[in-house]
C-alpha positions as CSV (number, residue, x, y, z in Angstrom):
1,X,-5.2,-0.5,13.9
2,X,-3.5,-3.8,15.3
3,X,-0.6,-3.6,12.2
4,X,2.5,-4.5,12.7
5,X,4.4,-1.7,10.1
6,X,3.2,1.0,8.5
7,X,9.9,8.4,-16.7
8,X,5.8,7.2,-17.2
9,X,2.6,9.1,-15.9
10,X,1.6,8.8,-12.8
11,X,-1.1,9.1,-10.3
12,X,-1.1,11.2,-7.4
13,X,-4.7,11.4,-6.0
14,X,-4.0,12.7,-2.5
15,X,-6.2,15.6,-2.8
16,X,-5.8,18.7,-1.7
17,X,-6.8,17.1,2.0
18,X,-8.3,19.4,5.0
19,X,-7.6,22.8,4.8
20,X,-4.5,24.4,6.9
21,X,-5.4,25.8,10.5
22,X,-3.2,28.4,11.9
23,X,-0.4,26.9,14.1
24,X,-0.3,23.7,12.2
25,X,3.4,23.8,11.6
26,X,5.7,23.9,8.7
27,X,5.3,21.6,6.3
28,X,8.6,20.1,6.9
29,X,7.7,19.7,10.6
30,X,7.6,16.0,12.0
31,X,4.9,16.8,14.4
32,X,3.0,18.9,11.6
33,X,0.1,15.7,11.5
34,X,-0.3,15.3,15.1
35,X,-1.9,18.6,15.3
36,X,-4.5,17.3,13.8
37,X,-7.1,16.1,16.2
38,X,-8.3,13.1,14.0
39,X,-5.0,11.9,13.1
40,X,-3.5,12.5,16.6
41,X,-6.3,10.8,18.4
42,X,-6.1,7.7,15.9
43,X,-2.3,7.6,16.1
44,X,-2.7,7.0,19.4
45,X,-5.3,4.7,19.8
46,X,-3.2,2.6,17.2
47,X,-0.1,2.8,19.0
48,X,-1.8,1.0,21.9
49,X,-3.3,-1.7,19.1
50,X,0.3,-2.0,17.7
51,X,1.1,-2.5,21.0
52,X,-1.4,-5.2,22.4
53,X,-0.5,-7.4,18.7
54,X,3.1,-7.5,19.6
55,X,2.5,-8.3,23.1
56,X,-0.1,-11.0,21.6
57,X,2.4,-12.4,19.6
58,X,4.4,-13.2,22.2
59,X,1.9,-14.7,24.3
60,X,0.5,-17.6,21.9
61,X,3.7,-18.3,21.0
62,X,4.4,-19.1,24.8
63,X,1.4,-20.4,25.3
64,X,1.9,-22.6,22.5
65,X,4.9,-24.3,24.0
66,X,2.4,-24.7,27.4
67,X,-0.2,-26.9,25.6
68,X,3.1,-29.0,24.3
69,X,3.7,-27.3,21.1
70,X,7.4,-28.3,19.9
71,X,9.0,-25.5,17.6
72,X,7.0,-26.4,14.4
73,X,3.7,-25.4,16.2
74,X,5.3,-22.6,17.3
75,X,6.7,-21.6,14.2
76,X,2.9,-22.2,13.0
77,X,1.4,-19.3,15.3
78,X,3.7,-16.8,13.1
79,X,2.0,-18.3,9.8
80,X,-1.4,-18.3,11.2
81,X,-0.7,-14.6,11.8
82,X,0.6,-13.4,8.2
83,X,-0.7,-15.9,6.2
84,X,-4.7,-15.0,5.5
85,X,-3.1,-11.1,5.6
86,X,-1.1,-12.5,2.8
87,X,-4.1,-14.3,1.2
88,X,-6.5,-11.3,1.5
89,X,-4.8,-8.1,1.4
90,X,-5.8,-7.8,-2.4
91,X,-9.6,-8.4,-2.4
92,X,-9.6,-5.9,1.1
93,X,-8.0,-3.7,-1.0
94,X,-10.7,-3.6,-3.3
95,X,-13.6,-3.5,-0.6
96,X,-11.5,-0.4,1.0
97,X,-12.3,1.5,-2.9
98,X,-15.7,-0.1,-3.2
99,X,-16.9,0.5,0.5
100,X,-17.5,3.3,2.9
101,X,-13.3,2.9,4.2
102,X,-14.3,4.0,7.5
103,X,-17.2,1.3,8.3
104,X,-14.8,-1.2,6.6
105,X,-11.8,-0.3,9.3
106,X,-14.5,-1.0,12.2
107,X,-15.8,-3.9,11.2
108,X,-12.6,-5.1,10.8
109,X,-11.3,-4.1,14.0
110,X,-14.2,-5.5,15.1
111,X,-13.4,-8.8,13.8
112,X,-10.1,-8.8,15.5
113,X,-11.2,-7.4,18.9
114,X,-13.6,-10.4,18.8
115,X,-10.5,-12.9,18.4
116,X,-8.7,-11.5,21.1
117,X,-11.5,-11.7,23.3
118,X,-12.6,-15.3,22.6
119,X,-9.0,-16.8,23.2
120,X,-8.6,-14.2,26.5
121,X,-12.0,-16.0,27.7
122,X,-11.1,-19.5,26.4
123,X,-7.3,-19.4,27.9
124,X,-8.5,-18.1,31.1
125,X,-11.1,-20.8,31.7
126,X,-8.0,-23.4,30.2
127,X,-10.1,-24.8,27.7
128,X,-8.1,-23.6,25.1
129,X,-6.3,-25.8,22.5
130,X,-3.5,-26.0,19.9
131,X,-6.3,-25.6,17.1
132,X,-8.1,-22.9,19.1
133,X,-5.1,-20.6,19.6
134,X,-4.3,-21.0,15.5
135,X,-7.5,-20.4,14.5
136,X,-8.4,-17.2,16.5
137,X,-5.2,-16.2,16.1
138,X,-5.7,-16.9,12.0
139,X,-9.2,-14.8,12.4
140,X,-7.7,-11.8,14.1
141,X,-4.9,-12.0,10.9
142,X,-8.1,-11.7,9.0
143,X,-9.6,-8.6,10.7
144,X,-5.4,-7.2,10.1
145,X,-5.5,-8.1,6.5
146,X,-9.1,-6.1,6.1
147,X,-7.8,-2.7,7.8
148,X,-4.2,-2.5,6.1
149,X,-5.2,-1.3,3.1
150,X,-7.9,0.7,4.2
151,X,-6.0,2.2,6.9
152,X,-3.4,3.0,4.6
153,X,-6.0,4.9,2.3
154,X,-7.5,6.9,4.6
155,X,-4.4,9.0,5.7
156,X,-4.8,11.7,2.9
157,X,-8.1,12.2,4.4
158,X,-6.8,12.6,8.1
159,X,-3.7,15.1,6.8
160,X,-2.6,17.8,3.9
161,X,-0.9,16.7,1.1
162,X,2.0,18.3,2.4
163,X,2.4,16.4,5.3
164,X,1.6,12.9,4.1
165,X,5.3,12.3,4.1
166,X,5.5,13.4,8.2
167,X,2.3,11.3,8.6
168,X,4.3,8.3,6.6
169,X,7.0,8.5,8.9
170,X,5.3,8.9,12.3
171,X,3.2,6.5,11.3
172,X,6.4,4.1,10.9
173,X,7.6,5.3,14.3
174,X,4.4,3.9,15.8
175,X,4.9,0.8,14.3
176,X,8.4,0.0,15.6
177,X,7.7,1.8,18.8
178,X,5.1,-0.9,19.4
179,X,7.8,-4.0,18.2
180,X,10.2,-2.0,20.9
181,X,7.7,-2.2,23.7
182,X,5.3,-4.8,22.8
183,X,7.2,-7.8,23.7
184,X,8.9,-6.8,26.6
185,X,5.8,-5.9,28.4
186,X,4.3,-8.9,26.7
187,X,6.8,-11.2,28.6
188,X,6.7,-9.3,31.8
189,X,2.4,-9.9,31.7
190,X,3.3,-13.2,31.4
191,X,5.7,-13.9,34.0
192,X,3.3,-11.9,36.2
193,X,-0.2,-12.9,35.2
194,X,0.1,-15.9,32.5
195,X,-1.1,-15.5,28.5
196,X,-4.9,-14.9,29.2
197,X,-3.8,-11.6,30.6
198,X,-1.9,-10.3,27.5
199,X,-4.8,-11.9,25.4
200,X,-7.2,-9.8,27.6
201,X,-5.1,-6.5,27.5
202,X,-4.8,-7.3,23.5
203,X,-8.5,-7.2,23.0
204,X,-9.1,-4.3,25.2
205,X,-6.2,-2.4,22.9
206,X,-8.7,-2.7,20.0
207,X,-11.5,-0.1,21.3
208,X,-9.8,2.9,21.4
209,X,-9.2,2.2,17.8
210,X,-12.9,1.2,17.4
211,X,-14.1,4.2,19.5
212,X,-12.0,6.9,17.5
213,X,-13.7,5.4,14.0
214,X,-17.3,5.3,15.5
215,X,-17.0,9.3,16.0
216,X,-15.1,9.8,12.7
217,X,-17.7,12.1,10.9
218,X,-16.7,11.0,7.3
219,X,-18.0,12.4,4.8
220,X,-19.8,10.1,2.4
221,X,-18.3,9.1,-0.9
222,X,-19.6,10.2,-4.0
223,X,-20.2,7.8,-6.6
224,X,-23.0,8.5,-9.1
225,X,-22.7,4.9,-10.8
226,X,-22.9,3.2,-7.4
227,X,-20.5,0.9,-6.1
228,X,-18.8,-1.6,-8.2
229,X,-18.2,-5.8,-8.0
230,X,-15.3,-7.0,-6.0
231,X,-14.5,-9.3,-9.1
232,X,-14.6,-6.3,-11.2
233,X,-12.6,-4.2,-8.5
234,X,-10.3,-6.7,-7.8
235,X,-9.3,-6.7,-12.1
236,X,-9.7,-2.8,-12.1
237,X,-6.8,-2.9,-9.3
238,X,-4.4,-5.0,-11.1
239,X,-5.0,-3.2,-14.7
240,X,-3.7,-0.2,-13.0
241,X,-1.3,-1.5,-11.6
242,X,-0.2,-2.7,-14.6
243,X,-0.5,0.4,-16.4
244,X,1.1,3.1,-13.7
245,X,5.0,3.0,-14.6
246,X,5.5,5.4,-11.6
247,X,3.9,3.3,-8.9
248,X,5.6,0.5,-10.5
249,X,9.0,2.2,-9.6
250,X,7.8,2.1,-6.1
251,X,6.9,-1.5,-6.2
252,X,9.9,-2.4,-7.6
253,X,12.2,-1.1,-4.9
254,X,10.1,-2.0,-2.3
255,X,10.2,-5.7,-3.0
256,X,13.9,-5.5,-4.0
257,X,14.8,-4.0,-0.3
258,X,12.2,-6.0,1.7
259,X,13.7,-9.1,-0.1
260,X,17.3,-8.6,0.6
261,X,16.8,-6.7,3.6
262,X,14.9,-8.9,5.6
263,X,18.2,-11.0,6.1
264,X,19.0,-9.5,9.1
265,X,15.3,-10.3,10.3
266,X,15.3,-13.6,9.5
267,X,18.4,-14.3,11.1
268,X,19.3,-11.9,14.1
269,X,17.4,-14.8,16.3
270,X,20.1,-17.4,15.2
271,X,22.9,-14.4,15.4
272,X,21.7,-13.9,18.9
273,X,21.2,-17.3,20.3
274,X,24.7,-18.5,18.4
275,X,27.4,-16.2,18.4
276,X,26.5,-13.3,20.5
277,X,25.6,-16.2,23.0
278,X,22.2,-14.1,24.1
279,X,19.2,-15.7,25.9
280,X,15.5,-14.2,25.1
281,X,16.2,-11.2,27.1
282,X,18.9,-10.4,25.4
283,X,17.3,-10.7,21.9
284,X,14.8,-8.8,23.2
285,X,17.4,-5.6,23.5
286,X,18.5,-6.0,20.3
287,X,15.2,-5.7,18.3
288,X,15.2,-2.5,20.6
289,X,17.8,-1.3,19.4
290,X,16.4,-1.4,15.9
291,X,13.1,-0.1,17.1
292,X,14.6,2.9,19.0
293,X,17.1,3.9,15.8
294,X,13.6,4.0,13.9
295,X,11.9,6.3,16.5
296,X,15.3,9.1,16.3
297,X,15.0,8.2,12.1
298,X,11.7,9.4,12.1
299,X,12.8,12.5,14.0
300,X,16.3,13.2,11.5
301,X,14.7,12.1,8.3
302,X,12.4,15.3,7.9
303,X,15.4,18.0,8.3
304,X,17.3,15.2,6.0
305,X,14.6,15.4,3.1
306,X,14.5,19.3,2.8
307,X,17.9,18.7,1.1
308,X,17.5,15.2,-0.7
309,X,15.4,13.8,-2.8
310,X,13.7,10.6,-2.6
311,X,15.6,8.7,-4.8
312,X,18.4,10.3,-3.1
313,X,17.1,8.7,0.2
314,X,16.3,5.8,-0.8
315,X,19.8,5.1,-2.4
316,X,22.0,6.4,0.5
317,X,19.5,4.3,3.0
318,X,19.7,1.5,1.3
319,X,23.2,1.4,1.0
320,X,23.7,2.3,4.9
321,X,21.3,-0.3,5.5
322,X,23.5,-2.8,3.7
323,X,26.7,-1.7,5.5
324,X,25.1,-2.2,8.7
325,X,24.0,-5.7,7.7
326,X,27.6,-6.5,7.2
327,X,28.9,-5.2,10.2
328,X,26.0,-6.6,12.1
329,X,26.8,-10.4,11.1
330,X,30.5,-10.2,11.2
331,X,31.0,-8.2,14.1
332,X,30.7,-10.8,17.2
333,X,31.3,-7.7,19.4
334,X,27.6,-7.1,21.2
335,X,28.1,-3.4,21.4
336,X,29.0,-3.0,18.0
337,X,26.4,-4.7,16.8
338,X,23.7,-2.9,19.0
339,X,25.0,0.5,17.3
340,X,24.7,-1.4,13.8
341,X,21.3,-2.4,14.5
342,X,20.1,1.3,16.1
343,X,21.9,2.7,12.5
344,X,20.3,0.1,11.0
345,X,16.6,1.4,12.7
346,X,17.1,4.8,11.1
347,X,17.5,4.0,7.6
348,X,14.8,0.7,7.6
349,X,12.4,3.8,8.8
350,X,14.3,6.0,5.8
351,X,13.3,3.8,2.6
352,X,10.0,2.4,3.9
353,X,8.4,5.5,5.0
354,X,9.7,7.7,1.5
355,X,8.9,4.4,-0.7
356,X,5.1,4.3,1.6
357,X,4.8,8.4,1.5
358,X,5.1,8.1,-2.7
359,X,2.7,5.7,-3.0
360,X,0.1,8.2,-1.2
361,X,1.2,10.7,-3.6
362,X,1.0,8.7,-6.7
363,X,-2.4,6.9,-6.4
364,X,-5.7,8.4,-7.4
365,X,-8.6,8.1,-4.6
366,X,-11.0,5.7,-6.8
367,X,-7.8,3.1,-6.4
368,X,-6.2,3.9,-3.7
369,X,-6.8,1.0,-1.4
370,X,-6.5,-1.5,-4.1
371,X,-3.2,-0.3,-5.6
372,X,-1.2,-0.4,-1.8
373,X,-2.4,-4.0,-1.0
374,X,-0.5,-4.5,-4.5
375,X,2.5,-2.5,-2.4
376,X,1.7,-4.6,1.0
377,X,2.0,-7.5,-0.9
378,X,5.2,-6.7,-2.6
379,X,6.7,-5.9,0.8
380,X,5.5,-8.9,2.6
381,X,6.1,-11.0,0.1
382,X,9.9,-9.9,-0.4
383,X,10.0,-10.6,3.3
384,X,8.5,-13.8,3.6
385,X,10.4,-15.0,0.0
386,X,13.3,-13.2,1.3
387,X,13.8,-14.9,5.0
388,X,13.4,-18.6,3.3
389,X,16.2,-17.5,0.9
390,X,18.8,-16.5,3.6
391,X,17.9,-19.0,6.5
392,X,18.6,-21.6,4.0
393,X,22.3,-19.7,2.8
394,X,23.0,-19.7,6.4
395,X,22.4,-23.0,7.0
396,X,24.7,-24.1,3.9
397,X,26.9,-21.5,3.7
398,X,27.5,-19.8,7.6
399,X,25.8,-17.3,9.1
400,X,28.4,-14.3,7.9
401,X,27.7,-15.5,4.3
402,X,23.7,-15.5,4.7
403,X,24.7,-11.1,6.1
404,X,27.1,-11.0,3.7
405,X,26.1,-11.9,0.7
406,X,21.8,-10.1,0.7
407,X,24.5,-6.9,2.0
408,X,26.2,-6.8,-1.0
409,X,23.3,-7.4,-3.2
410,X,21.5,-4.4,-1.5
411,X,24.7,-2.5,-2.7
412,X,23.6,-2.9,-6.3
413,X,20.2,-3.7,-7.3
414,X,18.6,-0.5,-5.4
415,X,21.0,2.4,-6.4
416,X,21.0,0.8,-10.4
417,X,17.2,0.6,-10.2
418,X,16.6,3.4,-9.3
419,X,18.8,4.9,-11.9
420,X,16.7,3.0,-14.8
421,X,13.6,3.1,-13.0
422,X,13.8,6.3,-10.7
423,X,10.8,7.4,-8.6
424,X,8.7,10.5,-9.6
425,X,10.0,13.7,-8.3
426,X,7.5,16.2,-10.0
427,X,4.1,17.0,-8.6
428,X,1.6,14.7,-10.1
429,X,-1.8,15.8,-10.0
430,X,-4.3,12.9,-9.7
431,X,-7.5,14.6,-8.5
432,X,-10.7,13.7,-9.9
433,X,-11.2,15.7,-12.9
434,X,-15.1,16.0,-14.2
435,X,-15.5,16.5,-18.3
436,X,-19.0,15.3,-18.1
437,X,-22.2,16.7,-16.2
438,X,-23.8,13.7,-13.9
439,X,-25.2,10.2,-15.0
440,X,-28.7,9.7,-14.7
441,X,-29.2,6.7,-11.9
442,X,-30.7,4.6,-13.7
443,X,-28.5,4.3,-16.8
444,X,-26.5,0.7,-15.9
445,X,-25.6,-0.9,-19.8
446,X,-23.7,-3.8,-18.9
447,X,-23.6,-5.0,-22.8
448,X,-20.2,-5.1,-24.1
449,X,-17.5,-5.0,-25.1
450,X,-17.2,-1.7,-26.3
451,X,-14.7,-0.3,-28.9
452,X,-13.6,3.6,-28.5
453,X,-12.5,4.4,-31.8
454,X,-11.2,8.4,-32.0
455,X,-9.8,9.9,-35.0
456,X,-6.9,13.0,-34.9
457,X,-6.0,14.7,-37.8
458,X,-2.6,15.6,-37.1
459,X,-0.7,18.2,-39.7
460,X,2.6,15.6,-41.2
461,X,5.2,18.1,-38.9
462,X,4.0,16.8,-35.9
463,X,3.0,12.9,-36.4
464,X,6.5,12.3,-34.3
465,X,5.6,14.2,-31.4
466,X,1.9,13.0,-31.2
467,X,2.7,9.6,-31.4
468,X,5.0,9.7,-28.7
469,X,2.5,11.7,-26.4
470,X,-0.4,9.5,-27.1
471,X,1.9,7.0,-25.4
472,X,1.1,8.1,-21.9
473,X,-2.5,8.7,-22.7
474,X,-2.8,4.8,-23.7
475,X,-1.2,4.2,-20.3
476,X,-4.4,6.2,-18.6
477,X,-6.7,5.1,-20.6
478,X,-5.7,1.5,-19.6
479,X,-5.2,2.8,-15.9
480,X,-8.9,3.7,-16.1
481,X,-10.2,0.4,-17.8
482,X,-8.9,0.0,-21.3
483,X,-8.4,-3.7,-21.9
484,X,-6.8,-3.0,-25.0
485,X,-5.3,-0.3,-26.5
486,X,-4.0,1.0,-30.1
487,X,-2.7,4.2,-32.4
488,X,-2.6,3.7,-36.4
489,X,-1.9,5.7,-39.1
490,X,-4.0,6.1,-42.2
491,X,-1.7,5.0,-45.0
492,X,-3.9,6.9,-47.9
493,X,-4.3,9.8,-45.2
494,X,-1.2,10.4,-44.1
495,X,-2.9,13.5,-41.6
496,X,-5.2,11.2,-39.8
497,X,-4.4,9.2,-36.7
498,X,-6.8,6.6,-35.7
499,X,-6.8,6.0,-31.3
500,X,-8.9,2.6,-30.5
501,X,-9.6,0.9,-27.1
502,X,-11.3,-1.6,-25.7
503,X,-13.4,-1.6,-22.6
504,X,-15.2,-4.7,-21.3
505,X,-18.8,-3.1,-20.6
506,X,-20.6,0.5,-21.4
507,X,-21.1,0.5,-17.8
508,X,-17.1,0.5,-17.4
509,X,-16.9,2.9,-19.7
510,X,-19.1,5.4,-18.0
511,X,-16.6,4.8,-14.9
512,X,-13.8,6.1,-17.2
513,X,-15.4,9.0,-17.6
514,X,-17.5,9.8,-14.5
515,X,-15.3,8.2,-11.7
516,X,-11.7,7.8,-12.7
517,X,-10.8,10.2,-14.9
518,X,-8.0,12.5,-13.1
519,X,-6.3,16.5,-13.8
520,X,-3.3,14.2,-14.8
521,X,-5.1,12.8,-17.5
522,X,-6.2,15.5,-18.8
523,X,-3.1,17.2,-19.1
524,X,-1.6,13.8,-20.8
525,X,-4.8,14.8,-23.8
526,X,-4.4,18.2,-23.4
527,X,-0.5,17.9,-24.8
528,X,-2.1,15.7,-27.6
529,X,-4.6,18.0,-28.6
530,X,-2.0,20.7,-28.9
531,X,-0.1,19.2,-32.2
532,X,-3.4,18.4,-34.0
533,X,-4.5,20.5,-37.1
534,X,-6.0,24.2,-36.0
535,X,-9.4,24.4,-36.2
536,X,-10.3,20.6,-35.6
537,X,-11.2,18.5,-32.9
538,X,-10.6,14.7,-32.7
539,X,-14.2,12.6,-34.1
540,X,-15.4,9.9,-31.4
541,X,-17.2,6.6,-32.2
542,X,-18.3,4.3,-29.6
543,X,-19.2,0.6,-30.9
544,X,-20.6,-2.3,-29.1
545,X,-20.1,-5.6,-29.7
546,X,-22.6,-6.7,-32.4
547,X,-23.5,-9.9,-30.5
548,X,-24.2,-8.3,-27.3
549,X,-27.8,-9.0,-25.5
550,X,-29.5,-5.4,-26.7
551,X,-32.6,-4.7,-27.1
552,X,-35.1,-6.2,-29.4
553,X,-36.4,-5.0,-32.6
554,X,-39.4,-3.2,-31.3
555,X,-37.1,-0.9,-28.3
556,X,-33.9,-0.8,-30.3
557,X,-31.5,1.9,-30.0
558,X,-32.6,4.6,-27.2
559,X,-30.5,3.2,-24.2
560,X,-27.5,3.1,-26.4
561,X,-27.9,6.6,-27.8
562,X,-28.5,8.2,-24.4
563,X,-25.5,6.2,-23.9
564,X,-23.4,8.0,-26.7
565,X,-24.8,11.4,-25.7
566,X,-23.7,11.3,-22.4
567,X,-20.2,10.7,-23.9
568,X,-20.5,13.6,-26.2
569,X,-17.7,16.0,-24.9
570,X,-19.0,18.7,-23.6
């Protein structure tokens, strides 16, 4: 797709995905996605895109320096290519929940391949200029920033849900297969043909990508209260967010490594130009070093997680990652540090693909594309925060001190994180779950707000236990749209709990119950309903706010009571 990588409730909405084929594979086997035809034929056609934006990368940054460019405008083709991805990863989140993800992912890889193009035709007739070459390279960033999320979305559609962690990790491999390859061909197109041939060879990367989508057959999503605002999608996405303790594990430890981990990143190019004494071929070999120890990671990693766990993973990864750091910037021996940096290939590939796998597995499909721009995000901007953190260290404190010192750090925060906020292990299921028949179409109340207000009569022996489960069922019921939620206790009426929440329209509401409501939810109510009194049933009330536009006097009431009867559980 022309991209450059790849204790509380929780949300797993990857589906059961397409049914098993004989000869598919174990589920523990590496290759198990590639037999499917979809996936294998995208896989490739995005290994050639990953390919074509490494080997475009290189040429604008060369071509850059051509049309005079000292090393800020150079340093200025990097930001026009992660900048708008930065910028708009969280509103093409929401686009990749709200819209068809497929016709999404081709107009955005339409978008890029009509960057590519332009600055191929533009550089080959030299009329191109320092302005030009940032601002189509800024617009094919845009078309990137659109398909990440998406892409990302899509892959429990293309596999089982057994194999999203195989897809996760070939999916990796594909990535830093491409940074392997990409910039050494990139260079040798150069030397051969000049930039307007790598621009040229970039653009035609992008239709085999475009071509595979155009005969995707996807079926069309169902949503019976149509699609939703990107304002309101965009708060939707961060509520949940918000409210997914689980997912927020994941976040957590993704920005925590990508911060401290992208030391070595930031400053292999001074490592290599300064102390290893390397000129651009040689830096060259060493990010293929890392990119090769990815590839053989991807391959070790699935025989490696029959036996470990993913916290287990992540923690002994992390750690190897941070002794490899160590050894790379302290070394000054260029064979040691190529074996560091292959070492340190395998266990990059070892958190990011387990932390990227989990968040497939937590994440219901009504937010799927929302919730993992919040996840690119955190790993972008760990990366971005992180590289400004360390290139200044090392240019106060040494270069050994900037590997040292993120090494260390890397020692600590992830292993104790993960102890007080480990990531799920248990099988979480997310899938839609249906309590209520169909909405009629035309039903569309955007009055509000609108106050739930649900009353439990809960015998005295088990008010402890149903207070602390209505804890996780506040957390869904904020996941799903809750703006505010509560639990009291009658103080004459010992027995009776009262549940409130606030959502902002009745229209929101009906999502709740039509569109987000998951089998994990309902298990969360389920264990509430257990410890209430035999024989009863919580009493719902839905209120409106009284200053609401409704009706006037002479139609008042019927579009609010079909309202209430449709959230009559049935």
């Amino acid at each position: 797709m022309g991209t450059a990588g790849g204790a509380g409730e929780a949300e797993n909405g990857a589906g059961p995905g397409p049914p098993e084929t004989p000869g598919q594979g174990r589920p523990g086997s590496l290759w198990a996605p590639l037999r499917r035809r979809l996936f294998r034929a995208l896989w490739i056609a995005q290994l050639v895109a990953n390919t074509g934006t490494w080997m475009q990368i290189v040429g604008a940054q060369w071509l850059m320096g051509d049309l005079g460019g000292g090393a800020f405008s150079i340093a200025l083709v990097q930001t026009a290519t992660t900048l708008p991805v930065f910028l708009l990863v969280v509103p093409a989140g929401a686009l990749g929940d709200i819209l068809d993800r497929r016709r999404l992912l081709l107009i955005s890889q339409t978008i890029t391949f009509t960057g590519a193009a332009a600055l191929a035709a533009l550089t080959a007739t030299g009329v191109t200029t320092q302005a030009l070459l940032l601002a189509l390279s800024a617009l094919m960033a845009v078309g990137q920033a659109f398909s990440i999320p998406a892409f990302q979305a899509i892959q429990p559609e293309l596999v089982g849900r057994e194999e999203i962690p195989q897809a996760a990790l070939l999916n990796g491999a594909n990535g830093n297969l491409a940074r392997a390859v990409g910039p050494a061909l990139g260079g040798v197109l150069i030397a051969l043909a000049g930039p307007a041939a790598t621009f040229a060879l970039n653009a035609a990367s992008f239709l085999g990508v475009i071509a595979v989508l155009f005969a995707w057959r996807r079926p069309p999503d169902h949503r019976p209260l149509g699609a939703e605002y990107i304002h309101d999608a965009i708060r939707a996405g961060a509520r949940y967010v918000r409210s997914a303790p689980s997912f927020g594990a994941v976040l957590w430890c993704t920005v925590t490594f990508a911060f401290f981990a992208s030391g070595m990143w930031a400053l292999l190019p001074a490592l290599a130009r300064g102390p290893l004494g390397l000129g651009a071929g040689g830096y060259g070999t060493l990010l293929g070093a890392v990119g090769l120890g990815a590839i053989a990671g991807a391959f070790t990693l699935p025989r490696i997680g029959v036996r470990l766990g993913r916290n287990a993973i992540v923690a002994s990864a992390t750690v190897s990652y941070a002794v490899m750091m160590a050894v790379i910037g302290t070394a000054g021996n260029l064979a040691v540090v190529i074996a560091a940096l292959f070492l340190s290939g395998m266990t990059w590939i070892a958190v990011l693909s387990t932390l990227g796998a989990s968040s497939l597995l937590l994440l219901p499909e009504w937010t799927r594309a929302r919730a993992l721009a919040y996840y690119q995000l955190a790993f972008m901007g760990g990366q971005a925060i992180g590289a400004l953190v360390w290139g200044a260290l090392a240019g106060r404190a040494g270069l050994a001190v900037a590997f040292l010192l993120p090494a260390a750090a890397l020692v600590f925060s992830t292993p104790i994180g993960l102890r007080r906020v480990p990531l799920p292990t248990a099988h979480l299921d997310m899938r839609q779950a249906r309590h209520f028949p169909e909405p009629p179409s035309d039903l569309a109340s955007h009055e509000g707000p609108v106050l739930v207000v649900i009353e439990w009569c809960v015998p005295p022996e088990n008010a402890a236990s149903f207070a602390a489960a209505m804890r996780p069922v506040g957390q869904a019921r904020r996941r799903t749209g809750a703006t505010m939620w509560s639990l009291f206790r009658d103080m004459e009426n010992p027995d009776v709990f009262v549940e409130t929440f606030t959502v902002a329209t009745a229209y929101e509401h009906l999502r709740q119950h039509f569109e987000r409501g998951t089998i994990r939810d309902r298990e969360l109510q389920d264990r509430a309903l257990a410890l209430v009194s035999p024989g009863t049933r919580p009493h719902v009330r839905h209120l409106i706010w009284s200053y609401a536009a409704l009706p006037g006097p002479g139609a008042e009431g019927p579009e609010l009571r079909s309202l209430a009867s449709l959230l009559r559980p049935r």
